[in-house]
Backbone as a ProteinNet text record, in pm:
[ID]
protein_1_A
[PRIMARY]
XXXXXXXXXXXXXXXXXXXXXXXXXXXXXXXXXXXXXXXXXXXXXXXXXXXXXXXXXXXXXXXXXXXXXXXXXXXXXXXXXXXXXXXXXXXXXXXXXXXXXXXXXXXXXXXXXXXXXXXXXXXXXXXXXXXXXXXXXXXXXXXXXXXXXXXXXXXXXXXXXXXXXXXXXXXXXXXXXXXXXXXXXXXXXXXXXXXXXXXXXXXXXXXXXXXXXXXXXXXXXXXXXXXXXXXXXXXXXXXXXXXXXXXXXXXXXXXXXXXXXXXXXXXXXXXXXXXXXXXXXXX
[TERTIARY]
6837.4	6770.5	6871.3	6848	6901.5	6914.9	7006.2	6956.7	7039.9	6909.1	6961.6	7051.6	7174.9	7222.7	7180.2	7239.4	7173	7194.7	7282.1	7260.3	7125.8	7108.4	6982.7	7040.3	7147	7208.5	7180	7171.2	7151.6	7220.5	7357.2	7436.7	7466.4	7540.6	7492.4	7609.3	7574.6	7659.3	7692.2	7777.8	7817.1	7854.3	7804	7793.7	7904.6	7981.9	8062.7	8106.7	8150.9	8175.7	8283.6	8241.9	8399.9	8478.6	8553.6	8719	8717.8	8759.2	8759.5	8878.1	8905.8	9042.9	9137.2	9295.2	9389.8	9416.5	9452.7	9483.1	9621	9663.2	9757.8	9865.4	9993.3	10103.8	10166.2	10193	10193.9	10340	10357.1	10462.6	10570.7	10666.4	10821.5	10794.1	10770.1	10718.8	10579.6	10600.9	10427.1	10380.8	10215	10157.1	10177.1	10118.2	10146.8	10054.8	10101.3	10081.4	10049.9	10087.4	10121.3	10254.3	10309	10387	10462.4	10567.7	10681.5	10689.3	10725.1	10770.1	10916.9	10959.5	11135	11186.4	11016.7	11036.1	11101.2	11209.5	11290.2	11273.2	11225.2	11166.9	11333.5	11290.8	11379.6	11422.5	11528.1	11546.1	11472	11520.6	11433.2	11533.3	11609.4	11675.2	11826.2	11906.2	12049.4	12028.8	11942.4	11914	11846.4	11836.9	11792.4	11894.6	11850.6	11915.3	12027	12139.1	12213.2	12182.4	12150.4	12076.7	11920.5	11841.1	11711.6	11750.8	11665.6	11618	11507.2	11448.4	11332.5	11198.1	11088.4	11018.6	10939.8	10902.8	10872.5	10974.5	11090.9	11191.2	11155.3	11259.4	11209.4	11300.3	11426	11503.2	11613.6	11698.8	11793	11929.8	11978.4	12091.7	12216.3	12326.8	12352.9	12442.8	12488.3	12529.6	12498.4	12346.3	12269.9	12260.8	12263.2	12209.3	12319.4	12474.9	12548.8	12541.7	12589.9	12554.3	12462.2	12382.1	12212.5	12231.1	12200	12192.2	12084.2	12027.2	11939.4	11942.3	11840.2	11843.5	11722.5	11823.1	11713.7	11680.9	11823.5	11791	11662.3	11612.6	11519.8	11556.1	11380.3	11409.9	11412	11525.7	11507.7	11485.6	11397.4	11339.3	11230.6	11176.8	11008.3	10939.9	11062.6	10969.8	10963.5	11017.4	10948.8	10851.5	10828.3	10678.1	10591.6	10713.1	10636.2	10713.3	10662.6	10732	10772.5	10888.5	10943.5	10917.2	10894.4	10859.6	10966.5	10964.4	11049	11169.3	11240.1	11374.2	11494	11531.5	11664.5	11738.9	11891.1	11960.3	12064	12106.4	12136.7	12072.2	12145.9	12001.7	12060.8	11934	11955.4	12013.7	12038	12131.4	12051.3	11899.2	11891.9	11869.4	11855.6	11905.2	12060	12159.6	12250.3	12380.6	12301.8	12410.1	12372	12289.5	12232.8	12266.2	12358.2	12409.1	12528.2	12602.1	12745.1	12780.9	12881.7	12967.2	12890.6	12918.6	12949.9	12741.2	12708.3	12543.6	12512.3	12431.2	12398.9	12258.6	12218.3	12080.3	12026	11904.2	11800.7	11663	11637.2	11552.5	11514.4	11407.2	11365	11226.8	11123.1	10974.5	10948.6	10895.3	10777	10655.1	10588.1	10459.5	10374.1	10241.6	10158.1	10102.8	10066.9	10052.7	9832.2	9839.8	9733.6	9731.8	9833.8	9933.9	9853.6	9879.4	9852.5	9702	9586.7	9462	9410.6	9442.1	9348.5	9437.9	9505.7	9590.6	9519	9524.7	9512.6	9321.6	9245.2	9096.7	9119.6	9211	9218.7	9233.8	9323.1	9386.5	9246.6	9178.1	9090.9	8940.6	8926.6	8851.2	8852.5	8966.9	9020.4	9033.3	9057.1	9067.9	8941	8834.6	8659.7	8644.2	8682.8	8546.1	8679	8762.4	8839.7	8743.2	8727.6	8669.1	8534.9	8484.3	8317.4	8327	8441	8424.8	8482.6	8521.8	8627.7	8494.4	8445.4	8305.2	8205.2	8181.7	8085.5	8145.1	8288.2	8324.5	8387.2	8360.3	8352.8	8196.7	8089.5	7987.2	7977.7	8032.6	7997.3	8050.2	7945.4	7948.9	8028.6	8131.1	8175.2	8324.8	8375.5	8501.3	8587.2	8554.5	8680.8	8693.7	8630.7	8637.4	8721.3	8807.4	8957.2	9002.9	8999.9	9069.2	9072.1	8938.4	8885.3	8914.3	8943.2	8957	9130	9213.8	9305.8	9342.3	9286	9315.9	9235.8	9101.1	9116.6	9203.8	9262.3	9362.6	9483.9	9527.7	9667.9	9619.8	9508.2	9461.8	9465.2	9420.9	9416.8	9572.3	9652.6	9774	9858.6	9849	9948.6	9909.6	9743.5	9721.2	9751.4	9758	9869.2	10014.9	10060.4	10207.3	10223.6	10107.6	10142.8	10112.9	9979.7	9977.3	10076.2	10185.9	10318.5	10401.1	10379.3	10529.3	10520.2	10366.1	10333	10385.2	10390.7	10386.6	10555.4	10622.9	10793.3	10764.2	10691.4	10776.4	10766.6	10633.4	10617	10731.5	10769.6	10867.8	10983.8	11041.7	11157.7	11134.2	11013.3	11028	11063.8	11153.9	11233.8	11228.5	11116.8	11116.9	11214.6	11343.4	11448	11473.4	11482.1	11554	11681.2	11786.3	11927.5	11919.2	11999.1	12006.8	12027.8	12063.5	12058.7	11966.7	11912.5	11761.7	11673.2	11602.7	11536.5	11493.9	11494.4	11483.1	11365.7	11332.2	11237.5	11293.9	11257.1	11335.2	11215.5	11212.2	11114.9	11142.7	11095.1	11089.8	11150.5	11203.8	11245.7	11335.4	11304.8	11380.7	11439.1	11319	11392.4	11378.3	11459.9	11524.7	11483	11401.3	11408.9	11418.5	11512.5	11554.8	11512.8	11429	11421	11460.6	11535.6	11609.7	11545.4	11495.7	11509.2	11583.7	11720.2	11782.1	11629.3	11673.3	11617.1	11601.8	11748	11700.9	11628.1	11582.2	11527.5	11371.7	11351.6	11184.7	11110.1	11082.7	10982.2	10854.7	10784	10650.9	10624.6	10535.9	10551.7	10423	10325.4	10201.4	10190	10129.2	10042.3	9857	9824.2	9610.6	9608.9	9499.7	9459.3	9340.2	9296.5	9123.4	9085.4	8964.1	8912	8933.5	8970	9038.3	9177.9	9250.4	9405.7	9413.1	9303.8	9319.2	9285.3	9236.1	9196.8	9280.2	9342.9	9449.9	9669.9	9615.8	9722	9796.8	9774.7	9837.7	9819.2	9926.6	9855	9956.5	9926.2	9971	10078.8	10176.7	10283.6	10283.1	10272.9	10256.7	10410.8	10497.7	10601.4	10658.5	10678.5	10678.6	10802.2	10880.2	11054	11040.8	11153.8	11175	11132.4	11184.9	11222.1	11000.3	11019.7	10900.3	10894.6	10756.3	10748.7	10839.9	10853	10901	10920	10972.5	10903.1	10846.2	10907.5	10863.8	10765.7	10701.6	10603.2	10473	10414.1	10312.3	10357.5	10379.6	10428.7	10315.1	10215.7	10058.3	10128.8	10048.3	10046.7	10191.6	10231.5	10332.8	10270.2	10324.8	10308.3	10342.8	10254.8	10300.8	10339	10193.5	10237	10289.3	10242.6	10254.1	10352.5	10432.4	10554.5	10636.1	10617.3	10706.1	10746.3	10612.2	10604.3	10696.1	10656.2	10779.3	10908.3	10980.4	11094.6	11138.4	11097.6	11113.4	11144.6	11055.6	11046	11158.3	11195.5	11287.9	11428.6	11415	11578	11610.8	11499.6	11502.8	11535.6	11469.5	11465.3	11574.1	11572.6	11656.4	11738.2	11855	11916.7	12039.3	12068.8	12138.8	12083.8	11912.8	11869.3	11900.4	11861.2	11837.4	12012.5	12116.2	12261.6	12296.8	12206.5	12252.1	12172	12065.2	11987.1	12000.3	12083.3	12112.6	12240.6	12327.6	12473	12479.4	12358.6	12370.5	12355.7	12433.2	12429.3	12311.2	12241.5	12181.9	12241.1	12182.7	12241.2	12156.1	12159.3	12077.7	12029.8	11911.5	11863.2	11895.6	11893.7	11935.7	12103.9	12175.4	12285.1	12307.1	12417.9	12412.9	12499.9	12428.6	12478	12605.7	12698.3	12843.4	12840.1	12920.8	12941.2	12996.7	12960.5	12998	13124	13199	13304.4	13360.8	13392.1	13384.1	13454	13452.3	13563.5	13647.7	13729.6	13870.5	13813.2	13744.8	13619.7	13559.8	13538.6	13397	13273.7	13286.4	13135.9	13093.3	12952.2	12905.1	12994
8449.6	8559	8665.6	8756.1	8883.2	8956.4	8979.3	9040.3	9152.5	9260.1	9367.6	9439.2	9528.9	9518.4	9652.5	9680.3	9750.8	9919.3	9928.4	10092.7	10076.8	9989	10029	9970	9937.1	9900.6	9757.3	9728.2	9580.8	9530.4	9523.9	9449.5	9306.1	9241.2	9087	9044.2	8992	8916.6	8809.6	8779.8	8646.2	8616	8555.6	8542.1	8413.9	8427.4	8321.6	8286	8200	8211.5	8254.6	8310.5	8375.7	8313.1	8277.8	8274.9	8289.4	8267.9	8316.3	8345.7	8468.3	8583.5	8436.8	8436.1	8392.9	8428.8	8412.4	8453.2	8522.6	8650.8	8717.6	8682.5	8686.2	8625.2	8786.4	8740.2	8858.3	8924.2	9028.3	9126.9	9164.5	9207.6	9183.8	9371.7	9408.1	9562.4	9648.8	9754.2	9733.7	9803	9848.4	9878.1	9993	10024.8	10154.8	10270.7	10394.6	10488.5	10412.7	10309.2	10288.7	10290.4	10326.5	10387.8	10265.6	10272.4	10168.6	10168.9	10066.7	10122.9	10141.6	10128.1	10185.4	10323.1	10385.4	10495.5	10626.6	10644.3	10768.4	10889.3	10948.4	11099.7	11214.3	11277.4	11381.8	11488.4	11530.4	11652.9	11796.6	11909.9	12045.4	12080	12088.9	12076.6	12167.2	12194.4	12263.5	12354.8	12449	12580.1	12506.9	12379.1	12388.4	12367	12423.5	12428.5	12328.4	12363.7	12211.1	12179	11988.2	11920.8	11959.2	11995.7	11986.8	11845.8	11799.1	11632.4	11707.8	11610.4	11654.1	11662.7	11685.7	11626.7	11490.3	11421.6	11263.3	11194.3	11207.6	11179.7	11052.3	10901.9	10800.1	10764.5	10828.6	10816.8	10940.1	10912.5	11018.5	10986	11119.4	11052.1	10994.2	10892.6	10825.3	10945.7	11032.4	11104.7	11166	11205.7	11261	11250.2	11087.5	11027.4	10991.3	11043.8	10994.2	11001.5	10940.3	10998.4	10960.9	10920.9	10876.5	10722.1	10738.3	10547.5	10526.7	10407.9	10318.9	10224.7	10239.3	10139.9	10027.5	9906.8	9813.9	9684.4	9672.7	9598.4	9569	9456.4	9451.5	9549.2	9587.3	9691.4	9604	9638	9526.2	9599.7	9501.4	9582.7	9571.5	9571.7	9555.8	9696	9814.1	9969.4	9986.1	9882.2	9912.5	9924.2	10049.8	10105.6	10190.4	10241	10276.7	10393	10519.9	10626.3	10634.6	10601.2	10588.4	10758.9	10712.9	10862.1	10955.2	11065.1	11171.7	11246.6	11168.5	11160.7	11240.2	11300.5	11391.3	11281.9	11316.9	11231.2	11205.1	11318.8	11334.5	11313.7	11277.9	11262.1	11412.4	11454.9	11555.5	11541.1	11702.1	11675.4	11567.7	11590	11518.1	11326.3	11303.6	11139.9	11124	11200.3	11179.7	11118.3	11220.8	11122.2	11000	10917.1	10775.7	10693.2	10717.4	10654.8	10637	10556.8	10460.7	10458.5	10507.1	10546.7	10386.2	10306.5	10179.8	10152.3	10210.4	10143	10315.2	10237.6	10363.5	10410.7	10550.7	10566.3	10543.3	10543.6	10554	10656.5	10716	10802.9	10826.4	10882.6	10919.5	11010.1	10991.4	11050.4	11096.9	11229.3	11242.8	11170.2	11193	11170.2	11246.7	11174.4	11226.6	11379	11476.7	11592.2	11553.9	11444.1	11386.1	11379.5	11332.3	11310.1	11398.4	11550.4	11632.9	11697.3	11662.7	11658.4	11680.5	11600.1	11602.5	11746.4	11788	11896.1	12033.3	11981	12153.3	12205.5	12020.7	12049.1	12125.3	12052.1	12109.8	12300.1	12329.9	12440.9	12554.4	12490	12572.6	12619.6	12469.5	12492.8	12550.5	12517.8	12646.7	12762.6	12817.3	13021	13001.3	12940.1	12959.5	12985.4	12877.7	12892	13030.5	13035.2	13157	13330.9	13316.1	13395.7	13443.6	13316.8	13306.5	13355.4	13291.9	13283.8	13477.1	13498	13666.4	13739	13743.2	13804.6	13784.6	13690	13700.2	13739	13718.1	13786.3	13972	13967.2	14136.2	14218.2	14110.2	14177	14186.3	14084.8	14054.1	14158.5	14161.3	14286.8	14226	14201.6	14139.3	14182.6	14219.7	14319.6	14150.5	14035.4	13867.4	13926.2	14001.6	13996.3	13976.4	14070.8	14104.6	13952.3	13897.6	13777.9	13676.8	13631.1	13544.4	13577.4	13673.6	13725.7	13640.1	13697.2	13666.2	13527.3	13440.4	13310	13208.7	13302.4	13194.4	13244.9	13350.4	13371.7	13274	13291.7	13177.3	13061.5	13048.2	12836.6	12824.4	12959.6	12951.4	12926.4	13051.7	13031.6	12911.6	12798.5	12715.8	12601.2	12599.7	12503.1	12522.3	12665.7	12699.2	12634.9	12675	12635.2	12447.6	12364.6	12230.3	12187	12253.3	12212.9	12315	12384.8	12362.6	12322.4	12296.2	12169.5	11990.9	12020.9	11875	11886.3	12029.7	12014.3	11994.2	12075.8	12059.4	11907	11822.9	11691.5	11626.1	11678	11586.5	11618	11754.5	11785.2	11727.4	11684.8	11612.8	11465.4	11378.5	11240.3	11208.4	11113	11075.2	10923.8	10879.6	10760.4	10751.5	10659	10609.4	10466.7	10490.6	10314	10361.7	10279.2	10225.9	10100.1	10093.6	9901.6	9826.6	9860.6	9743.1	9720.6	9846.2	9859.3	9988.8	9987.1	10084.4	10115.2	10291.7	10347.5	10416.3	10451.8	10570.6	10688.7	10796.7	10862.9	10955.9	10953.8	11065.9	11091.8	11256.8	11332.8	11457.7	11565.9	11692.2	11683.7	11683.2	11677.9	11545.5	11464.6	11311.1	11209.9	11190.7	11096.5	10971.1	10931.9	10771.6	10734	10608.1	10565.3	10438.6	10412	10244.9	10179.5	10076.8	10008.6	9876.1	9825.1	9718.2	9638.3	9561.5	9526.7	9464.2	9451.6	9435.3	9297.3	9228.1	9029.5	8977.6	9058.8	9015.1	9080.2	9122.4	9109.9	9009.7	8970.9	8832.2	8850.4	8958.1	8979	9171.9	9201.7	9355.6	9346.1	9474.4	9516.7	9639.9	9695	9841	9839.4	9866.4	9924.6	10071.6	10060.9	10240.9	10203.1	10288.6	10317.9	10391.8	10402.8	10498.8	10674.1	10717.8	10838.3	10813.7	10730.3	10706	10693.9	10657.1	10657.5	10778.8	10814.2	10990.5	11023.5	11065.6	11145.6	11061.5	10921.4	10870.8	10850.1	10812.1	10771.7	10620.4	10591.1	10426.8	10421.4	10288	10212.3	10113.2	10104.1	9989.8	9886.1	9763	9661.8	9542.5	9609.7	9491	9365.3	9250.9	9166.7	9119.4	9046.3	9049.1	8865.4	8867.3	8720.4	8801.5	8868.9	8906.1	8962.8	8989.6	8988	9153.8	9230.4	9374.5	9442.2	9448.7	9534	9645.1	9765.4	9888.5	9965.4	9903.3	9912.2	9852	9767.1	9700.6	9751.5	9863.1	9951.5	10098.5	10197.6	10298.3	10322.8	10433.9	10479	10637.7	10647.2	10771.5	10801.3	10718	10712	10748.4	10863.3	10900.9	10833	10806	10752.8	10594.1	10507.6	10381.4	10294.7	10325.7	10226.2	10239.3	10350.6	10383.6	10322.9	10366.3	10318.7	10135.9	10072.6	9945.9	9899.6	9905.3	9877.2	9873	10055.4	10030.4	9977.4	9947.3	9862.4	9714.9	9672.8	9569	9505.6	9610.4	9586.2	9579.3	9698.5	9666	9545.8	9476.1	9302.8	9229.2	9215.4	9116.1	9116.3	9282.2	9305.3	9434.9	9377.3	9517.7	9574.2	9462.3	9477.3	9518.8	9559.9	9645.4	9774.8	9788.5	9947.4	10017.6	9924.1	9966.2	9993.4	9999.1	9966.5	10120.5	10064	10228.6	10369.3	10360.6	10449.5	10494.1	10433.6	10442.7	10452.9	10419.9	10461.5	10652.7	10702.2	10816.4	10826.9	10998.5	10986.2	11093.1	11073.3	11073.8	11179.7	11282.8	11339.5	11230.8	11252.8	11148.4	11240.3	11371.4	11469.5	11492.1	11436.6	11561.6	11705.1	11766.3	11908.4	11918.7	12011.2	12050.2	12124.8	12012.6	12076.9	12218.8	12285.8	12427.6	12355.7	12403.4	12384.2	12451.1	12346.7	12417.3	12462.6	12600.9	12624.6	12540.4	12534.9	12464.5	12581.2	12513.9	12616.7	12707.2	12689.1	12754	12866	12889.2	12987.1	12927.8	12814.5	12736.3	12671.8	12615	12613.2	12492.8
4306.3	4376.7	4412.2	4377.8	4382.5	4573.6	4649.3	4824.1	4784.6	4809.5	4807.7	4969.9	4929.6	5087.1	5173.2	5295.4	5382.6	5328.1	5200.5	5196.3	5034.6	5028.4	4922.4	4777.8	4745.2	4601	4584.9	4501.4	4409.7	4367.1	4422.8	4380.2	4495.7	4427.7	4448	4574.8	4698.8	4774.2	4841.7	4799.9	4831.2	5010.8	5066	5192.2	5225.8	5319.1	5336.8	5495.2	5549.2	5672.3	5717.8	5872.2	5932	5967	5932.1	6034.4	6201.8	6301.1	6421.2	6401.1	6441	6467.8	6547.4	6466.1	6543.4	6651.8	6785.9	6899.5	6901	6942.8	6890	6996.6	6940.3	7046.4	7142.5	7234	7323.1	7295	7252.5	7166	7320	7291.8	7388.8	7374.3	7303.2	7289.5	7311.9	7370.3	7454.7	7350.8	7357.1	7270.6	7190.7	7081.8	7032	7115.9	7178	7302.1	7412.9	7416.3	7657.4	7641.7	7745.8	7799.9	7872.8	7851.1	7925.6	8043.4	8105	8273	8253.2	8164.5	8120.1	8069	8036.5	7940.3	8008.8	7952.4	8035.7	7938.3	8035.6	8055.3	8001	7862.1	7833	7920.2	7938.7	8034.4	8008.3	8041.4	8034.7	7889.2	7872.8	7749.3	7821.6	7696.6	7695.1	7799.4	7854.5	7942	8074.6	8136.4	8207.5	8355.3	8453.5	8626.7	8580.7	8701	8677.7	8832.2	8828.6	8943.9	8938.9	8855.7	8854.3	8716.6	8790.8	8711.9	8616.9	8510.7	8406	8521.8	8478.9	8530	8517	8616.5	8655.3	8593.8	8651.3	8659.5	8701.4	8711.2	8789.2	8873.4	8880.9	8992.1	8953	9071.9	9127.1	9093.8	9071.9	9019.1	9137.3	9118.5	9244	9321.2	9299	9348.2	9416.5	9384.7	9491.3	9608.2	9660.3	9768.8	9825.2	9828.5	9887.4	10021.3	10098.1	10237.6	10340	10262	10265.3	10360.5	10464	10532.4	10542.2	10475.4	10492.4	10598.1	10670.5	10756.6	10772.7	10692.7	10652	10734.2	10865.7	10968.9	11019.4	11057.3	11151.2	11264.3	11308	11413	11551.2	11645.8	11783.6	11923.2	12048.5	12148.2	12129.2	12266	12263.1	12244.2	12259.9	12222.4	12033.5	11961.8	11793.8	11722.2	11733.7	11692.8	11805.6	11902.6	12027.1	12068.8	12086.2	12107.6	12304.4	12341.3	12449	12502.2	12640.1	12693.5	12742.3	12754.6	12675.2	12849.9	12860.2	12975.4	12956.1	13041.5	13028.6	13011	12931.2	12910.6	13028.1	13104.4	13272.3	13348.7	13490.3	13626.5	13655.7	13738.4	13773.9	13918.2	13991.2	14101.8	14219.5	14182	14292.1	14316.6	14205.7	14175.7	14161.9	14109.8	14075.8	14191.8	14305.7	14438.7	14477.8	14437.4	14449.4	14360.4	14224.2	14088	14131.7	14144.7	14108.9	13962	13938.6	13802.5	13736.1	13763.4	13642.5	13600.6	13663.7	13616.5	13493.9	13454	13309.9	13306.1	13349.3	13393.8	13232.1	13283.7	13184	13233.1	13317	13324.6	13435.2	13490.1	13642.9	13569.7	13673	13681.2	13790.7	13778.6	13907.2	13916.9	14043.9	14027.5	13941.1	13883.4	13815.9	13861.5	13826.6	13923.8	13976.1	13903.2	14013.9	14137.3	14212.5	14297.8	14370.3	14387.5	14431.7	14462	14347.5	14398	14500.3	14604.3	14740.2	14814.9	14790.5	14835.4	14809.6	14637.1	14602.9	14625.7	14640.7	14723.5	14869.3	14940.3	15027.1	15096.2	15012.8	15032.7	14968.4	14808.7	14765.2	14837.4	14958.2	15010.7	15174	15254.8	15260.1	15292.7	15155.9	15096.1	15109.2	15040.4	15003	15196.9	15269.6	15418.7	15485.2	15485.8	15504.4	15472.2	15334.4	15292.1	15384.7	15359.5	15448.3	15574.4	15647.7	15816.3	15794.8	15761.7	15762.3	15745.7	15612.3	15624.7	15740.5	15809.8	15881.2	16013.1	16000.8	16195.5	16199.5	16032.8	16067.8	16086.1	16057.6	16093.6	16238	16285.6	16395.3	16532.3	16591.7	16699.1	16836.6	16841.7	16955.5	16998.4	17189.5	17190	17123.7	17076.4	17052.5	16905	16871.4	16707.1	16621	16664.9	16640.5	16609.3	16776.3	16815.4	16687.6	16692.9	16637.7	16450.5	16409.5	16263.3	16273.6	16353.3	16319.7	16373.9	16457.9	16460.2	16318.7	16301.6	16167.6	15997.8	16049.9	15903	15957.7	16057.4	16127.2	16106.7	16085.5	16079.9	15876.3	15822.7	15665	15641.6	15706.5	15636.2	15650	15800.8	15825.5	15742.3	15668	15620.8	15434.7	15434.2	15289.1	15312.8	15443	15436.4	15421.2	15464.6	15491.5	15385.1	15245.8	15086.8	15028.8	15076.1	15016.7	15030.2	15153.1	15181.1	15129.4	15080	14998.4	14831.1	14796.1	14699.5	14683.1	14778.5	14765.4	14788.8	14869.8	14867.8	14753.6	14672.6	14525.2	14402.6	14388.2	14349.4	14405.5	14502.3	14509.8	14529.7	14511.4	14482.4	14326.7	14334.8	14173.4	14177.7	14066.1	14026.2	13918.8	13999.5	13909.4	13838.7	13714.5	13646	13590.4	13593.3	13567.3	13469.4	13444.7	13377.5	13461.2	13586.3	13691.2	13795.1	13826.1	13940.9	13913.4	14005.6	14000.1	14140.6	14147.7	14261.2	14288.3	14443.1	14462.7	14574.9	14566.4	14651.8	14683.3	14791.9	14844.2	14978.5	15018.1	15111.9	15127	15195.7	15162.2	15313	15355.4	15524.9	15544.4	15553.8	15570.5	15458.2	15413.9	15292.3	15344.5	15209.3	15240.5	15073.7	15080.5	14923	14939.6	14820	14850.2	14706.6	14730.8	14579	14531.3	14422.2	14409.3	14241.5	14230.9	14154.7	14028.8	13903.8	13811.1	13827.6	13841.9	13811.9	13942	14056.8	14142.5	14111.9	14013.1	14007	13926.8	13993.5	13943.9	13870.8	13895.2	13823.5	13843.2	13758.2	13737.5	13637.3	13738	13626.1	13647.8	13592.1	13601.7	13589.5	13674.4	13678.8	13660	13572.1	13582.9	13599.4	13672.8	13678.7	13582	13562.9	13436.1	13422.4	13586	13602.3	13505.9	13557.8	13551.2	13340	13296.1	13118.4	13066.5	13172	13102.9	13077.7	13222.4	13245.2	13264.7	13180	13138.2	13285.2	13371.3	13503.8	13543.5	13620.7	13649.5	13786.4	13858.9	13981.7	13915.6	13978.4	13946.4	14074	13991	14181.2	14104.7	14172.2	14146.2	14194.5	14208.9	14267.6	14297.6	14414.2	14360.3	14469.5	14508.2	14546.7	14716.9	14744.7	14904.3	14963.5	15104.1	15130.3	15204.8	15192.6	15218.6	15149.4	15023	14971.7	14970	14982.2	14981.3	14826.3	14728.6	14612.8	14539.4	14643.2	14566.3	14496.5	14556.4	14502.3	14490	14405.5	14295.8	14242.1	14346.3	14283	14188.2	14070.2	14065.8	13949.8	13825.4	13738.8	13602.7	13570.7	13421.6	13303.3	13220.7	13091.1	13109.2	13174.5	13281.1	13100.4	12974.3	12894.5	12859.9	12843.1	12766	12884	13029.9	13101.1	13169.2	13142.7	13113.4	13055	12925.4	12832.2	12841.9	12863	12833.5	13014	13104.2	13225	13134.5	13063.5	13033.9	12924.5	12859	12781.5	12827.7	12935	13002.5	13100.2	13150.5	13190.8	13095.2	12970.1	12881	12783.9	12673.3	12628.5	12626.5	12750.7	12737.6	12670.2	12571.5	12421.7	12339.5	12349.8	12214.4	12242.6	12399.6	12451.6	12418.9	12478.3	12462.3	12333	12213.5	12081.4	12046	12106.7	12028.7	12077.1	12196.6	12296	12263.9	12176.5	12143	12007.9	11892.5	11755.2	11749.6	11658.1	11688.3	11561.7	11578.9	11491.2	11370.4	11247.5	11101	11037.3	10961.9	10912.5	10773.2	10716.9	10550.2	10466.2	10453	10358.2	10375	10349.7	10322.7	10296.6	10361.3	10324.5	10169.1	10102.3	9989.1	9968.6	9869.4	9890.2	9842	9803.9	9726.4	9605.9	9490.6	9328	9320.7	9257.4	9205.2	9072.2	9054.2	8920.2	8857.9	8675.8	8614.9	8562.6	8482.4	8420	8387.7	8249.3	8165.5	8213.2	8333.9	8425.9	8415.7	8370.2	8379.8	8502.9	8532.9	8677	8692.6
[MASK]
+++++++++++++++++++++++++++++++++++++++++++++++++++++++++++++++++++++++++++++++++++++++++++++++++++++++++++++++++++++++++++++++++++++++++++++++++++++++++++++++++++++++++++++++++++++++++++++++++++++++++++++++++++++++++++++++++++++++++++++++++++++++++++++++++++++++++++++++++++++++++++

């Protein structure tokens, strides 16, 4: 019997079985068009920059990177991965007469300007009934008028002068840490300093209320061996998480802080030397 095939011709075929394809052995050379992960990229040719690499270049040449420190240490300290909050590297004059040469500050805070709130209600409200009471005792038909105008501007102004003398005292309280204690200093007339050494605190937290996360403020309640502390509650501290921490680190570890405080820092770029010509006049 004659099977004719699928383009229409009559010629005769012999049908036979397939083979299954050998399994091909995996070649040490990659395919024909993929691309190596070895394959190095030609330059721009004879005319191109000198120090421009080709493009997709796959590395640099070693010269480039001289200079360059890697720093592949583990990072140490409980602030790794935590941006420490932002301290003059000096105390200023007015912590600075309370420091003994041999201890090594580490920072000082004001109060939160929360702090001040119930003050600046005060004073705004105030100017507001100031305002009110002034208007209504100049309508007023009476020979006290006078009187009475200017005893309630003398009651406005002394109560301006007492929410500024709050505000000088918030400006000169200085929450201080050292590597060996930590201080508070407050008042403008009368000084009061209260100290407590680092290995004598026994326990240490911070609360914020839901005001205090808004506006990033919190309470410090510290705990030490001795009894009435005067440092034991510290309402009203900026940046309570950052300052947690590095508190916490200079108890625990204060060989990381001495290390990271004393590495200097390095630029990652080098500055570019000046080229020097050759004999030739070439670059």
């Amino acid at each position: 019997m004659t099977d004719t095939g699928a383009g229409g011709s009559g010629d005769k075929k012999d049908t036979e079985p397939l083979e299954p394809p050998s399994p091909r052995a995996p070649a040490d050379s990659p395919a024909p068009g993929a691309e190596s992960p070895t394959r190095e990229f030609p330059a721009f040719g004879e005319h191109s920059p000198p120090g421009v690499a080709a493009p997709g270049a796959p590395a640099a040449a070693a010269n480039d990177i001289d200079g360059v420190r890697f720093d592949d240490s583990p990072a140490g300290g409980l602030l790794s991965g935590v941006r420490a909050p932002t301290v003059p590297d000096v105390p200023s004059p007015i912590s600075a007469r309370y420091l003994f040469p041999t201890e090594k500050y580490r920072g000082e805070w004001r109060r939160h300007w929360v702090h001040l709130m119930p003050w600046y209600i005060i004073g705004t409200l105030s100017t507001f009934i100031m305002g009110l009471a002034s208007g209504m005792l100049t309508k007023w038909d009476n020979e006290n008028r006078d009187t009475a105008l200017s005893v309630t501007v003398i009651v406005w102004l002394l109560i301006l002068g007492f929410v500024g003398w709050k505000i000088l005292d918030w400006y000169m309280d200085r929450f201080i840490l050292t590597n060996k204690r930590i201080m508070l200093i407050q008042g403008v007339i009368t000084r009061s300093v209260a100290m407590m050494p680092l290995g004598r605190v026994t326990d240490m937290k911070y609360s914020q209320t839901p005001m205090g996360r808004m506006l990033n403020y919190g309470e410090f309640i510290i705990e030490s061996a001795g009894q009435d502390q005067a440092l034991r509650n510290v309402p009203h501290l900026p940046n309570p998480n950052e300052l947690y921490l590095q508190m916490c680190e200079e108890m625990y570890e204060p060989e990381a802080v001495d290390e990271r405080m004393a590495e200097p820092e390095e630029d990652l770029i080098p500055e570019e030397e000046p080229a020097v010509p050759s004999k030739d006049g070439g670059a």
